[in-house]
Every structure is written in structure tokens, then in C-alpha cells.
N, CA, C and O atoms as CSV, one atom per row, in Angstrom:
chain,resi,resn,atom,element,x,y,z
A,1,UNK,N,N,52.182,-65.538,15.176
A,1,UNK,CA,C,51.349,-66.700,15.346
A,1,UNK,C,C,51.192,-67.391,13.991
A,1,UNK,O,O,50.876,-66.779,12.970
A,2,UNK,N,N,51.446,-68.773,14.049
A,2,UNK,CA,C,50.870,-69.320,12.806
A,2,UNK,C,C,49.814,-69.524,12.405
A,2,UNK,O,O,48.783,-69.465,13.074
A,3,UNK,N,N,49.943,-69.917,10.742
A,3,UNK,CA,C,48.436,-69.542,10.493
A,3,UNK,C,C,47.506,-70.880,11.049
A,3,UNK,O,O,46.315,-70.754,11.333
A,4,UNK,N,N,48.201,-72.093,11.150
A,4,UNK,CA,C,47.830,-73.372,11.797
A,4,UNK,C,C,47.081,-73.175,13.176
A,4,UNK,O,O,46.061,-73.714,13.605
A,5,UNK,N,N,48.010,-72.125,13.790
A,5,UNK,CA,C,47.626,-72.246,15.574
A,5,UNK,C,C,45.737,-70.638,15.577
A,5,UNK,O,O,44.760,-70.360,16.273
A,6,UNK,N,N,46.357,-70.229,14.402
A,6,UNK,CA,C,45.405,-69.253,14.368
A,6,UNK,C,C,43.965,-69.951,14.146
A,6,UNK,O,O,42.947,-69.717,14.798
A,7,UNK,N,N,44.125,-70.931,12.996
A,7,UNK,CA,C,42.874,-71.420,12.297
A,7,UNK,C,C,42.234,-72.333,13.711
A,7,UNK,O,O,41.016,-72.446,13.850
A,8,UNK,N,N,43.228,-72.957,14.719
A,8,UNK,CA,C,42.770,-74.084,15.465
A,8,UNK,C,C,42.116,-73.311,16.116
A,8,UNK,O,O,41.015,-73.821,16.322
A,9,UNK,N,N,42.234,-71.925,16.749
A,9,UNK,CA,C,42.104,-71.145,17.873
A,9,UNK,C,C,40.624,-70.503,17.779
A,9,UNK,O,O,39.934,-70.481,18.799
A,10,UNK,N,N,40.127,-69.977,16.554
A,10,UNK,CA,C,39.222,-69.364,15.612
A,10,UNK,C,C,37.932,-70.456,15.079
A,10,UNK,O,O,36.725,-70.218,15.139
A,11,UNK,N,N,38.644,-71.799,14.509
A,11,UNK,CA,C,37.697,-72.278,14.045
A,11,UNK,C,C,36.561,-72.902,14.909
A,11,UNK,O,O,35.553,-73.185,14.261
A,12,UNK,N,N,36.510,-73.244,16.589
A,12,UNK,CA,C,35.045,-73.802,17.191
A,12,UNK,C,C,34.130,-72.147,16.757
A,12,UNK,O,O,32.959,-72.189,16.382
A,13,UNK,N,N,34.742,-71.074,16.865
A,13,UNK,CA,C,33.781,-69.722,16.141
A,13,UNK,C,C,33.089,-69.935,14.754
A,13,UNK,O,O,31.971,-69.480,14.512
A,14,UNK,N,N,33.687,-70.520,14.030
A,14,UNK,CA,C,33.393,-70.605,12.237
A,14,UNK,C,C,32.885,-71.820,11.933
A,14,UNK,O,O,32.543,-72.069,10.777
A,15,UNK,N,N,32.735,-73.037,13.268
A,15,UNK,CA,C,31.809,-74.088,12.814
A,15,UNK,C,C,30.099,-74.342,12.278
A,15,UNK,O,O,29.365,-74.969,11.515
A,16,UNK,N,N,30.173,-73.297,13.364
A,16,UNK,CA,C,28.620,-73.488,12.848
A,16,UNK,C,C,27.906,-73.081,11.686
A,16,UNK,O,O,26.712,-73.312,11.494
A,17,UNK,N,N,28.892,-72.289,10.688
A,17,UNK,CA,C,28.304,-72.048,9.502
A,17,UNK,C,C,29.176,-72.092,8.187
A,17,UNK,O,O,29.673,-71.264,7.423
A,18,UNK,N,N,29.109,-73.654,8.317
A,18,UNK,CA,C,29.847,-74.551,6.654
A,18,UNK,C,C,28.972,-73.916,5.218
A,18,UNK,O,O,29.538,-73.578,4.178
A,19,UNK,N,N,27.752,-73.867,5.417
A,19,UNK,CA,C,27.433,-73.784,4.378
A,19,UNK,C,C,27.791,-72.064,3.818
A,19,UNK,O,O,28.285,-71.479,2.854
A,20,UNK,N,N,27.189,-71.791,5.100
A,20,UNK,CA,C,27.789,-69.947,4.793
A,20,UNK,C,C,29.281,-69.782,3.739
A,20,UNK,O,O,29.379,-69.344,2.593
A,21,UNK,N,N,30.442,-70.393,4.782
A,21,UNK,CA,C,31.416,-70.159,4.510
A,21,UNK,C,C,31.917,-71.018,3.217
A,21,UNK,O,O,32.908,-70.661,2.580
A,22,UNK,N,N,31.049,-72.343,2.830
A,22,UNK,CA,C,31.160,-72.553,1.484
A,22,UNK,C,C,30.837,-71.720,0.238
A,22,UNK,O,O,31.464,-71.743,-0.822
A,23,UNK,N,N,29.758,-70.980,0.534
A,23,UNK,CA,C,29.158,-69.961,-0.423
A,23,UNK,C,C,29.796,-69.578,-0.546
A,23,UNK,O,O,30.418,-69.844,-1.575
A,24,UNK,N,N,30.372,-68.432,0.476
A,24,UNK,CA,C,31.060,-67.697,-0.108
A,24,UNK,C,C,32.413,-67.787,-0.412
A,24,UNK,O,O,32.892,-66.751,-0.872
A,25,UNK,N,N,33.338,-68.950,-0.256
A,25,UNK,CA,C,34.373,-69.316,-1.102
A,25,UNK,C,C,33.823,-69.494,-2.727
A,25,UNK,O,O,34.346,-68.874,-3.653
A,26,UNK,N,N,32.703,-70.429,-2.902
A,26,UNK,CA,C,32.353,-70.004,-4.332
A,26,UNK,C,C,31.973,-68.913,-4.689
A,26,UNK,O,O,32.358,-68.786,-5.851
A,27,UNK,N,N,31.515,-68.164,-4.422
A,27,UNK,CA,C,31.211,-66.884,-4.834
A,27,UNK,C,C,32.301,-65.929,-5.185
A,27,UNK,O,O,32.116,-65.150,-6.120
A,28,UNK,N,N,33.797,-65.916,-4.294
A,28,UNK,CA,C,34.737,-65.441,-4.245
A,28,UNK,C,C,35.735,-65.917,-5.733
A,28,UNK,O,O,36.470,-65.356,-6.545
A,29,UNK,N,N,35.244,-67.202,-5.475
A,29,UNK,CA,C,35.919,-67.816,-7.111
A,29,UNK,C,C,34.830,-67.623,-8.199
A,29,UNK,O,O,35.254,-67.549,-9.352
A,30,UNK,N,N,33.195,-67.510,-7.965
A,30,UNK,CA,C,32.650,-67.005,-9.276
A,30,UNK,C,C,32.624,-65.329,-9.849
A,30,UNK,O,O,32.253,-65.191,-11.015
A,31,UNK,N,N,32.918,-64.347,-9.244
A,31,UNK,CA,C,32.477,-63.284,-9.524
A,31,UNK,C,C,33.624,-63.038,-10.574
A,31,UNK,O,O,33.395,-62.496,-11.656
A,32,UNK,N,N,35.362,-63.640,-10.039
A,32,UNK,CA,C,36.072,-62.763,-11.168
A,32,UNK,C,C,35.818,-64.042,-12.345
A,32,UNK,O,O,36.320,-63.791,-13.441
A,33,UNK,N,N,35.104,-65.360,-12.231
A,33,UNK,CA,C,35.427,-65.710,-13.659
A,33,UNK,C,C,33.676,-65.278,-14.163
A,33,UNK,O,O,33.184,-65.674,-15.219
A,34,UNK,N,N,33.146,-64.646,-13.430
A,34,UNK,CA,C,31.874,-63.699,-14.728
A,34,UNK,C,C,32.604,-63.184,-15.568
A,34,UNK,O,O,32.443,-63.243,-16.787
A,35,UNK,N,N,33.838,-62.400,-14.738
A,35,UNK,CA,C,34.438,-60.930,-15.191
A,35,UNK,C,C,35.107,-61.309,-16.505
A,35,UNK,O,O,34.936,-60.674,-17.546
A,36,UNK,N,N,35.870,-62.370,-16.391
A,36,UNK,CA,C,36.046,-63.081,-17.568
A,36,UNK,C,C,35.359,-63.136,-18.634
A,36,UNK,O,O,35.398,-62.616,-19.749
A,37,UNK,N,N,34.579,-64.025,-17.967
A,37,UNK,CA,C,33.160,-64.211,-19.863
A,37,UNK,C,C,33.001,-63.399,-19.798
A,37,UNK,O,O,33.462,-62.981,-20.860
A,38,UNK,N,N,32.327,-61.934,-18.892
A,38,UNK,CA,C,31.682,-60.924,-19.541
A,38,UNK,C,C,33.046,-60.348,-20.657
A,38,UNK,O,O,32.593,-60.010,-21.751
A,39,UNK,N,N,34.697,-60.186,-20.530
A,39,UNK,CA,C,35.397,-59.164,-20.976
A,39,UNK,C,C,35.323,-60.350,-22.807
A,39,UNK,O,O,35.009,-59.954,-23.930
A,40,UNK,N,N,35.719,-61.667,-22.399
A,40,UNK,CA,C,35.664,-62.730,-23.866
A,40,UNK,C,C,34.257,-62.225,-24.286
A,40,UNK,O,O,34.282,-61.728,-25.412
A,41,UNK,N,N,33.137,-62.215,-23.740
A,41,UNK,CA,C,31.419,-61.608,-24.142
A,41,UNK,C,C,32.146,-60.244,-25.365
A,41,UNK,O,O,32.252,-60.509,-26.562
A,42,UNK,N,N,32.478,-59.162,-24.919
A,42,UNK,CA,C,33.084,-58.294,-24.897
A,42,UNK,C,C,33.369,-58.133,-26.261
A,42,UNK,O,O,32.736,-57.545,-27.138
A,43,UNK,N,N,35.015,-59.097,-26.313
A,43,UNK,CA,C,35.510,-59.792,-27.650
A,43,UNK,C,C,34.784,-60.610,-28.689
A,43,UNK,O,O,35.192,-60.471,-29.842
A,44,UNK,N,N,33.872,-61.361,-28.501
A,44,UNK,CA,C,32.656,-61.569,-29.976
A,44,UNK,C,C,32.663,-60.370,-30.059
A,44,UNK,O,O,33.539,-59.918,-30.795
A,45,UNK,N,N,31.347,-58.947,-29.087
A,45,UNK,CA,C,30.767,-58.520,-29.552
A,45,UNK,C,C,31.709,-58.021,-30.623
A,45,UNK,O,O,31.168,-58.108,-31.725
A,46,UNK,N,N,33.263,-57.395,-30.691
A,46,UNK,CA,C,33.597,-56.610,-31.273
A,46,UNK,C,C,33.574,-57.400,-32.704
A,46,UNK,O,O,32.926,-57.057,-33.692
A,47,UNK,N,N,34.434,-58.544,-32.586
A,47,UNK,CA,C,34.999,-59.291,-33.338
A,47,UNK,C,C,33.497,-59.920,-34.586
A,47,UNK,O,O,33.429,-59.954,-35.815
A,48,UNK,N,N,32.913,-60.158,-33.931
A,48,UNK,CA,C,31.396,-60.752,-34.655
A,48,UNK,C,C,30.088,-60.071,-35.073
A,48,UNK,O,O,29.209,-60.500,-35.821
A,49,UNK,N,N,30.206,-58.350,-34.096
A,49,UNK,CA,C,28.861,-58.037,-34.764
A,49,UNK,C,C,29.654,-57.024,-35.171
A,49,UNK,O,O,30.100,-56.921,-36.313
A,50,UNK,N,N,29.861,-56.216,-34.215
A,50,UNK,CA,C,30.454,-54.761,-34.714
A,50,UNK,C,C,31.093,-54.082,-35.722
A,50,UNK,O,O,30.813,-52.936,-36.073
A,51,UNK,N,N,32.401,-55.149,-36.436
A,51,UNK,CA,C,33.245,-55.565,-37.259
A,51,UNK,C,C,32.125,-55.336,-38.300
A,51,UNK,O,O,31.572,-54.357,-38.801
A,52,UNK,N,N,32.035,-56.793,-38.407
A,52,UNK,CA,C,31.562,-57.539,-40.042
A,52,UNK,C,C,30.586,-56.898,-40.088
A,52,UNK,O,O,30.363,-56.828,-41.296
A,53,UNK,N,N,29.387,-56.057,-39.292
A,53,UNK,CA,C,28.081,-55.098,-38.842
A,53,UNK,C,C,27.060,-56.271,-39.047
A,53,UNK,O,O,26.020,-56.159,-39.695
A,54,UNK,N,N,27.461,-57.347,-38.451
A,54,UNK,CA,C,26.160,-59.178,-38.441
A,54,UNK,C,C,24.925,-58.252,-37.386
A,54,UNK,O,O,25.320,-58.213,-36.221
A,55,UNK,N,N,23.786,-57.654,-37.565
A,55,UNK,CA,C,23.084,-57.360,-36.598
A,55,UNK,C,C,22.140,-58.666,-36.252
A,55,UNK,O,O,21.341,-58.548,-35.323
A,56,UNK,N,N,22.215,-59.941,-36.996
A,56,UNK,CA,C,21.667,-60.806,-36.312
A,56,UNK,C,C,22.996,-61.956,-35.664
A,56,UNK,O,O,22.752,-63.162,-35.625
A,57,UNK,N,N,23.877,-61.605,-35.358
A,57,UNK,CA,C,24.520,-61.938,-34.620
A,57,UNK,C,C,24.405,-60.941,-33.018
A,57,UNK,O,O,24.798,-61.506,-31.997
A,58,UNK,N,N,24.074,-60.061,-32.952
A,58,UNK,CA,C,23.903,-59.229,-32.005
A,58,UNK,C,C,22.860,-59.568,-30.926
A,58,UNK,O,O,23.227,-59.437,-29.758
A,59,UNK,N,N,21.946,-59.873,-31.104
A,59,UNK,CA,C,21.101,-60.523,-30.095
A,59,UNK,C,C,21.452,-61.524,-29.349
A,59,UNK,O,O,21.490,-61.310,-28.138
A,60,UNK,N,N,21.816,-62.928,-29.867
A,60,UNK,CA,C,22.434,-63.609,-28.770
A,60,UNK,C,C,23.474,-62.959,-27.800
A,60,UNK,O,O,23.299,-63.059,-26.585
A,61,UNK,N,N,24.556,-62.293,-28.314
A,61,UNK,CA,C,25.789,-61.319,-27.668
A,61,UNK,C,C,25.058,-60.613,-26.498
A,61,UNK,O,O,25.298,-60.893,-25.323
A,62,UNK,N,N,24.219,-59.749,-26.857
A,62,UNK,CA,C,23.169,-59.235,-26.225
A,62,UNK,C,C,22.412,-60.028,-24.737
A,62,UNK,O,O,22.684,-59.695,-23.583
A,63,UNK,N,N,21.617,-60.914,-25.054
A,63,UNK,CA,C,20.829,-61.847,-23.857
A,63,UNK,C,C,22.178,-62.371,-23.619
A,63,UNK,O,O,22.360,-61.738,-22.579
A,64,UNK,N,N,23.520,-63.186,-23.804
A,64,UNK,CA,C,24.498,-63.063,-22.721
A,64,UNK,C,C,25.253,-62.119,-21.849
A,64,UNK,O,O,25.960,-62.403,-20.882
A,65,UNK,N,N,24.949,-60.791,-22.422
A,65,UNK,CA,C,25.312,-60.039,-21.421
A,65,UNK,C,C,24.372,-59.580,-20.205
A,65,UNK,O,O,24.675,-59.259,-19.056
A,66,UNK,N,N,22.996,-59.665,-20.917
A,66,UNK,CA,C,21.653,-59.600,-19.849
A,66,UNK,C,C,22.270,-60.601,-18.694
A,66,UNK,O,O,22.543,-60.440,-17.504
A,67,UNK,N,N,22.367,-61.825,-19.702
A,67,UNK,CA,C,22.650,-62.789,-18.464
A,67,UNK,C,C,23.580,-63.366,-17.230
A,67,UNK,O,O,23.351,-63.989,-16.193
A,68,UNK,N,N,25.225,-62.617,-18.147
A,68,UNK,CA,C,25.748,-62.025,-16.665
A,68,UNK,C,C,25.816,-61.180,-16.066
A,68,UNK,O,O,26.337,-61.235,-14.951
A,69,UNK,N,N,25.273,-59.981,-16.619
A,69,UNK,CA,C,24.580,-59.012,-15.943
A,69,UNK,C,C,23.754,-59.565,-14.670
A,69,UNK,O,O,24.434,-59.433,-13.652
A,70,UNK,N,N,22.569,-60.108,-14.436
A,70,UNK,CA,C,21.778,-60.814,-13.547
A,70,UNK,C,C,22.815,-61.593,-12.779
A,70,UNK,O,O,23.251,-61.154,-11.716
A,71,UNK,N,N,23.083,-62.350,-13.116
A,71,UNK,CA,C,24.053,-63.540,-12.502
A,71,UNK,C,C,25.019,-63.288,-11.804
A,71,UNK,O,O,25.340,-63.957,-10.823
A,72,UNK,N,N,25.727,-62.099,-12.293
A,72,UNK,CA,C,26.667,-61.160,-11.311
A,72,UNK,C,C,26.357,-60.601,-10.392
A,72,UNK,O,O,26.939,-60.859,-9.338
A,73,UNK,N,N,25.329,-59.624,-10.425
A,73,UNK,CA,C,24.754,-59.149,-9.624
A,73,UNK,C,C,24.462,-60.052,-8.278
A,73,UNK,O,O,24.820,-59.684,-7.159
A,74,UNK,N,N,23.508,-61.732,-8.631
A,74,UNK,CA,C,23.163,-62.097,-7.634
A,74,UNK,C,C,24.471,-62.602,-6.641
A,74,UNK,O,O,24.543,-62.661,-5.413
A,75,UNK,N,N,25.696,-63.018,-7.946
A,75,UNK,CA,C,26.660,-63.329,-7.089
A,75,UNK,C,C,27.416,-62.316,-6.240
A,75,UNK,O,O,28.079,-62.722,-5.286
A,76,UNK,N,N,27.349,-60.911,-6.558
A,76,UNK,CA,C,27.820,-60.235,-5.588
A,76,UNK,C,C,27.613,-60.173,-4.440
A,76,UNK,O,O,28.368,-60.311,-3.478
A,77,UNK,N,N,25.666,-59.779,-4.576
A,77,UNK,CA,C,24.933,-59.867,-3.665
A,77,UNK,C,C,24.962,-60.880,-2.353
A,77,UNK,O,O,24.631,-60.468,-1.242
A,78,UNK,N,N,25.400,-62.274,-2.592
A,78,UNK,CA,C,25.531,-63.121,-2.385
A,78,UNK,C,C,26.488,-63.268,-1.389
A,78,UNK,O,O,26.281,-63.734,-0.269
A,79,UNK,N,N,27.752,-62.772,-1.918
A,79,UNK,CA,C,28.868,-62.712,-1.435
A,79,UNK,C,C,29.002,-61.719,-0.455
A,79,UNK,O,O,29.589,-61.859,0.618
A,80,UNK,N,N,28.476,-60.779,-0.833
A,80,UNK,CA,C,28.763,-59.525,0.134
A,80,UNK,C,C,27.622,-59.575,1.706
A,80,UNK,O,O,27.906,-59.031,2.772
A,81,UNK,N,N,26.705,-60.151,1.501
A,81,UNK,CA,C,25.689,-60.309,2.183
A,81,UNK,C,C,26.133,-61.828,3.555
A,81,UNK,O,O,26.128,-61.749,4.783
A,82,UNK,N,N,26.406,-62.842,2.805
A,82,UNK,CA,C,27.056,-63.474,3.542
A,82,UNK,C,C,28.284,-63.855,4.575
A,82,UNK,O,O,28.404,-64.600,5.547
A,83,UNK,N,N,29.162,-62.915,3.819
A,83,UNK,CA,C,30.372,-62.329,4.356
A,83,UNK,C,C,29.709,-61.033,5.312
A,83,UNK,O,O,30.157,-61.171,6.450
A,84,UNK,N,N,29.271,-60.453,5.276
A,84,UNK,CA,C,28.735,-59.542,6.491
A,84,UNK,C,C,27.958,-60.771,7.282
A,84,UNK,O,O,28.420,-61.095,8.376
A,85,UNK,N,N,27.236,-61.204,6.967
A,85,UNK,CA,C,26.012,-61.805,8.206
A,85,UNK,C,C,27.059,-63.077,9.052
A,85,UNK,O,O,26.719,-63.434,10.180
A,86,UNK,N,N,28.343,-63.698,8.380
A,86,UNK,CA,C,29.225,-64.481,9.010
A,86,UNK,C,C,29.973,-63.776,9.764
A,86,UNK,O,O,30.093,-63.984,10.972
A,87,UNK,N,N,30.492,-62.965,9.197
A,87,UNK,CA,C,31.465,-61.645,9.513
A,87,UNK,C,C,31.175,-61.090,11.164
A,87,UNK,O,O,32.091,-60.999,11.981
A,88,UNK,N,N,29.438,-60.672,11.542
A,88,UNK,CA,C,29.342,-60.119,12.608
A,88,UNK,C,C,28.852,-61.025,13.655
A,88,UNK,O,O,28.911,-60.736,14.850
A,89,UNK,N,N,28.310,-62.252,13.146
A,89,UNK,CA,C,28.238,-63.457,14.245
A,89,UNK,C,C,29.434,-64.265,14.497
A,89,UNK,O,O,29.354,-64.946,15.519
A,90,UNK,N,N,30.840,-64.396,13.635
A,90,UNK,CA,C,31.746,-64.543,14.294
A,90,UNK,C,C,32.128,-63.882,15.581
A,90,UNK,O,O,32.459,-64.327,16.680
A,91,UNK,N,N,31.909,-62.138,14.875
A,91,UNK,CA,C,33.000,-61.241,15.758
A,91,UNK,C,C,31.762,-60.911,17.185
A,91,UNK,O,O,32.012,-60.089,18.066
A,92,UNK,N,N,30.275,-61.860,17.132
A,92,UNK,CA,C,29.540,-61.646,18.406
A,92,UNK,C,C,30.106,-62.853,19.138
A,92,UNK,O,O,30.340,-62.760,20.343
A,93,UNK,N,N,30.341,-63.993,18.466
A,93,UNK,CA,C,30.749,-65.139,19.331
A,93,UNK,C,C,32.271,-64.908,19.841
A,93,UNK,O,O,32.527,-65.346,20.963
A,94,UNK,N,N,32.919,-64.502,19.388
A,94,UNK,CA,C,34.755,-64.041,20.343
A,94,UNK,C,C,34.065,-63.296,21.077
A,94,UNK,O,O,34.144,-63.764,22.213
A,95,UNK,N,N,33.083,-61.908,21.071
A,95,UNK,CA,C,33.165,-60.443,22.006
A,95,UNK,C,C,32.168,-61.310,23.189
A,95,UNK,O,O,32.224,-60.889,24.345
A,96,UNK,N,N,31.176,-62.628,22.863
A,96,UNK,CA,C,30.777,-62.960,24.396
A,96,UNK,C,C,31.517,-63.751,24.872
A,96,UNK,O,O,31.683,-63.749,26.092
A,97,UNK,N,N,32.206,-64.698,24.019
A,97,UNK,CA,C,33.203,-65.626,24.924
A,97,UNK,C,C,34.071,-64.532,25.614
A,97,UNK,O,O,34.086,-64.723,26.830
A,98,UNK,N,N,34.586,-63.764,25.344
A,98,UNK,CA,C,35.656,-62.484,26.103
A,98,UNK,C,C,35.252,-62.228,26.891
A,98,UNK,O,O,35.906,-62.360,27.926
A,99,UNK,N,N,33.655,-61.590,26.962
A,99,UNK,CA,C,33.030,-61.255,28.301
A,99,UNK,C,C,32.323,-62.307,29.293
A,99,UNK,O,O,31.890,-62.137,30.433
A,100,UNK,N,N,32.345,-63.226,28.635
A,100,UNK,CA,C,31.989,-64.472,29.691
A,100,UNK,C,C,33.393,-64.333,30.533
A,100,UNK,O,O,33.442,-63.710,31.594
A,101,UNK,N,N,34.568,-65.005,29.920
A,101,UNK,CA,C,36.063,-64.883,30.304
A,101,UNK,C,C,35.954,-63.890,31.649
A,101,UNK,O,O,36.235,-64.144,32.820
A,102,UNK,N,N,35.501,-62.812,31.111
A,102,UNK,CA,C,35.966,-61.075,31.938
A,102,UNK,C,C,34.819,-61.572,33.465
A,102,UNK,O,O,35.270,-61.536,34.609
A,103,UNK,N,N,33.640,-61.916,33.220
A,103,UNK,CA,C,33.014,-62.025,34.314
A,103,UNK,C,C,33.308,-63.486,35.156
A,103,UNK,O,O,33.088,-63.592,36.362
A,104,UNK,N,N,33.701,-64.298,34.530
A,104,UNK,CA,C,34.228,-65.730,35.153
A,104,UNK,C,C,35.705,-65.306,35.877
A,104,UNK,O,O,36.462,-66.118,36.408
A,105,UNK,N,N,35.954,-63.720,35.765
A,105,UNK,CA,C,37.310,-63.690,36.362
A,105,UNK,C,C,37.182,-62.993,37.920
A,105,UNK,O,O,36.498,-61.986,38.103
A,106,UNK,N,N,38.096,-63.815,39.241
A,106,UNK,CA,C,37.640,-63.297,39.879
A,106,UNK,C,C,37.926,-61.236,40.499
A,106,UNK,O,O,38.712,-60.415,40.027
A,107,UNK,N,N,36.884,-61.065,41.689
A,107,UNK,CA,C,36.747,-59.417,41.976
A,107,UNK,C,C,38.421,-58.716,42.071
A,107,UNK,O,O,38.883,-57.609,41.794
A,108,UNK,N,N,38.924,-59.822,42.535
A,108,UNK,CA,C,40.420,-58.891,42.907
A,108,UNK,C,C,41.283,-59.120,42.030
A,108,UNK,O,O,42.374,-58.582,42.218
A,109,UNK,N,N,41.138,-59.859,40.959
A,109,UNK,CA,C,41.498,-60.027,39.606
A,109,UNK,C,C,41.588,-58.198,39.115
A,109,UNK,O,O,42.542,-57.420,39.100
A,110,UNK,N,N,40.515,-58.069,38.852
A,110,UNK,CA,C,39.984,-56.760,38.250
A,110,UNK,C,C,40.626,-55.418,39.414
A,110,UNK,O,O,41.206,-54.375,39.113
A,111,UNK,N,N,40.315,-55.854,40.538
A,111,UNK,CA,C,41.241,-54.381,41.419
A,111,UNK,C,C,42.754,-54.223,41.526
A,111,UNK,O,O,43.336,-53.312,42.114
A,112,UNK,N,N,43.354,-55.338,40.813
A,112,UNK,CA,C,44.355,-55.348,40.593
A,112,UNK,C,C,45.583,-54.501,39.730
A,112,UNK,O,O,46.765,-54.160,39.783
A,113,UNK,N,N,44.146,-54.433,38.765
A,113,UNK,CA,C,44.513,-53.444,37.445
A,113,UNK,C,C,44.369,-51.721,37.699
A,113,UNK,O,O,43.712,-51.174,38.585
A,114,UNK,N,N,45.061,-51.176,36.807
A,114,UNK,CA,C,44.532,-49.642,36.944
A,114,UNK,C,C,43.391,-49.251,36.425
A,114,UNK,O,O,43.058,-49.789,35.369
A,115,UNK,N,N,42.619,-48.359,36.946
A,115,UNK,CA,C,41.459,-47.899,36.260
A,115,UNK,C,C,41.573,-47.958,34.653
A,115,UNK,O,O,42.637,-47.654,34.112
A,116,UNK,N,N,40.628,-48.293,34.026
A,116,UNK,CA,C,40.275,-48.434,32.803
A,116,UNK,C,C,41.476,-49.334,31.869
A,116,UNK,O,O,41.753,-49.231,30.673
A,117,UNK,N,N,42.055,-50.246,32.937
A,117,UNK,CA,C,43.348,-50.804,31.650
A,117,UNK,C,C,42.456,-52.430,31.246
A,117,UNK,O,O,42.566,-52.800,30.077
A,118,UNK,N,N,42.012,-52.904,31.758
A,118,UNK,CA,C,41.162,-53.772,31.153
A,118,UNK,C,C,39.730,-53.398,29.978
A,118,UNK,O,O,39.479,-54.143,29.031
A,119,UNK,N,N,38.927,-52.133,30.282
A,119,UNK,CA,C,38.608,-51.778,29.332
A,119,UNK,C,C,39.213,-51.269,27.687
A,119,UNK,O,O,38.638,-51.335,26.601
A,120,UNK,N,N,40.462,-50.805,28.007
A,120,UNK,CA,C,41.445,-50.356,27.131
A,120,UNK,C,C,42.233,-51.532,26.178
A,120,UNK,O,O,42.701,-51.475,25.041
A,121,UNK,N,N,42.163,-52.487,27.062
A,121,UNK,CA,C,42.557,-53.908,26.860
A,121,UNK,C,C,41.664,-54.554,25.616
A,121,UNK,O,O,42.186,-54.890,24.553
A,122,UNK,N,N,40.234,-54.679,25.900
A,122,UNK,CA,C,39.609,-55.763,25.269
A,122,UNK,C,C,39.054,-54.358,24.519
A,122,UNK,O,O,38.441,-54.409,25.586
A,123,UNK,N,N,38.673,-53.242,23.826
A,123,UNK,CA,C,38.294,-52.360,23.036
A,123,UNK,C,C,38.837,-52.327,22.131
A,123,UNK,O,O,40.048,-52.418,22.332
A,124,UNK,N,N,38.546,-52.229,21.054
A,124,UNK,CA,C,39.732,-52.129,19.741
A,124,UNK,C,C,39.332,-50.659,19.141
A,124,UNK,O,O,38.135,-50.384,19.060
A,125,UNK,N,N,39.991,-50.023,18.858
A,125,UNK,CA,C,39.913,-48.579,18.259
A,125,UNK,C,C,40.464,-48.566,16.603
A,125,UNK,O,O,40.474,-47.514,15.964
């Protein structure tokens, strides 16, 4: 399946939450460029305090790492939290449209089949 026919098929599921799914595309693009400044953070410290032994160069170095310390954190948080809470109201909106589907289908529809092959069908293991 393409990824075109996939996205058309999926997305009336993923409309209703733009902002969700904006977050967490930024979030997905902020966490590795923390990882960044924190590793360049990293490089002063060595290069600027550690080295030359500047201990008043060390404090600022310092409250920027406090500060992506915090900032990371919330962006993880962020990310991981949203991506679950999108994550399981997608996968509730396919599992009732399926069972709407399953009960909109008619009785001899279903006696048609062998015992348990429609349950076996829509279950994922």
C-alpha cells in the first residue's frame, strides 16, 4: 500500500487533533537539537573552564546546563505524553469504527464464517 493511499485512509482518524500532532512533530525535532547544545554546552565547559581552571567562567556553563536540563525534560515529557494520549485515541477511533462495521454487518454474514475466524480476524496478537 502506498504511503499516499495509507495517509488518505488514516487521516479522517488524525483530524481531530492538529495541535496534538503539531507538538509533537516539534518536540520530535526539539529534543535531539537540546542534545546538541547540551554536547557544544559540554565543549565550553571543557574548553573554557576546565582547561584554563576560569572558575568564574563556570557558573554561566553551569545555569545552561540547569537550563537544558529543565527544558529537556519538559520536552520529553511532552512528547512522550502526547504521543501516547494521540496514540490510544487514534487506535480507539479505527477499533469502534471496526466494530460499528462488524455490527452494521448483516446475521448470515457472520454464520457464514467458521467459528472464531472473524474474531481471529480483527484481534491483533
Amino acid at each position: 500500500m502506498r504511503l499516499r493511499n495509507t495517509l488518505a485512509r488514516f487521516w479522517p482518524f488524525l483530524r481531530p487533533y492538529p495541535v496534538q500532532l503539531a507538538l509533537i512533530g516539534l518536540s520530535v525535532i526539539a529534543a535531539p537539537a537540546l542534545s546538541t547544545v547540551t554536547t557544544w554546552l559540554f565543549k565550553v565547559m571543557i574548553d573554557d573552564v576546565i582547561v584554563p581552571g576560569s572558575l568564574r567562567e563556570f557558573w554561566p556553563v553551569a545555569a545552561g546546563f540547569t537550563v537544558l536540563a529543565v527544558v529537556g525534560g519538559v520536552v520529553t515529557f511532552t512528547e512522550h505524553y502526547l504521543t501516547v494520549w494521540a496514540g490510544e485515541r487514534f487506535s480507539l477511533a479505527i477499533r469502534s469504527k471496526l466494530f460499528e462495521h462488524l455490527h452494521d454487518l448483516p446475521p448470515d454474514f457472520l454464520e457464514r464464517r467458521s467459528l472464531g475466524d472473524t474474531a481471529s480476524r480483527v484481534t491483533v496478537t
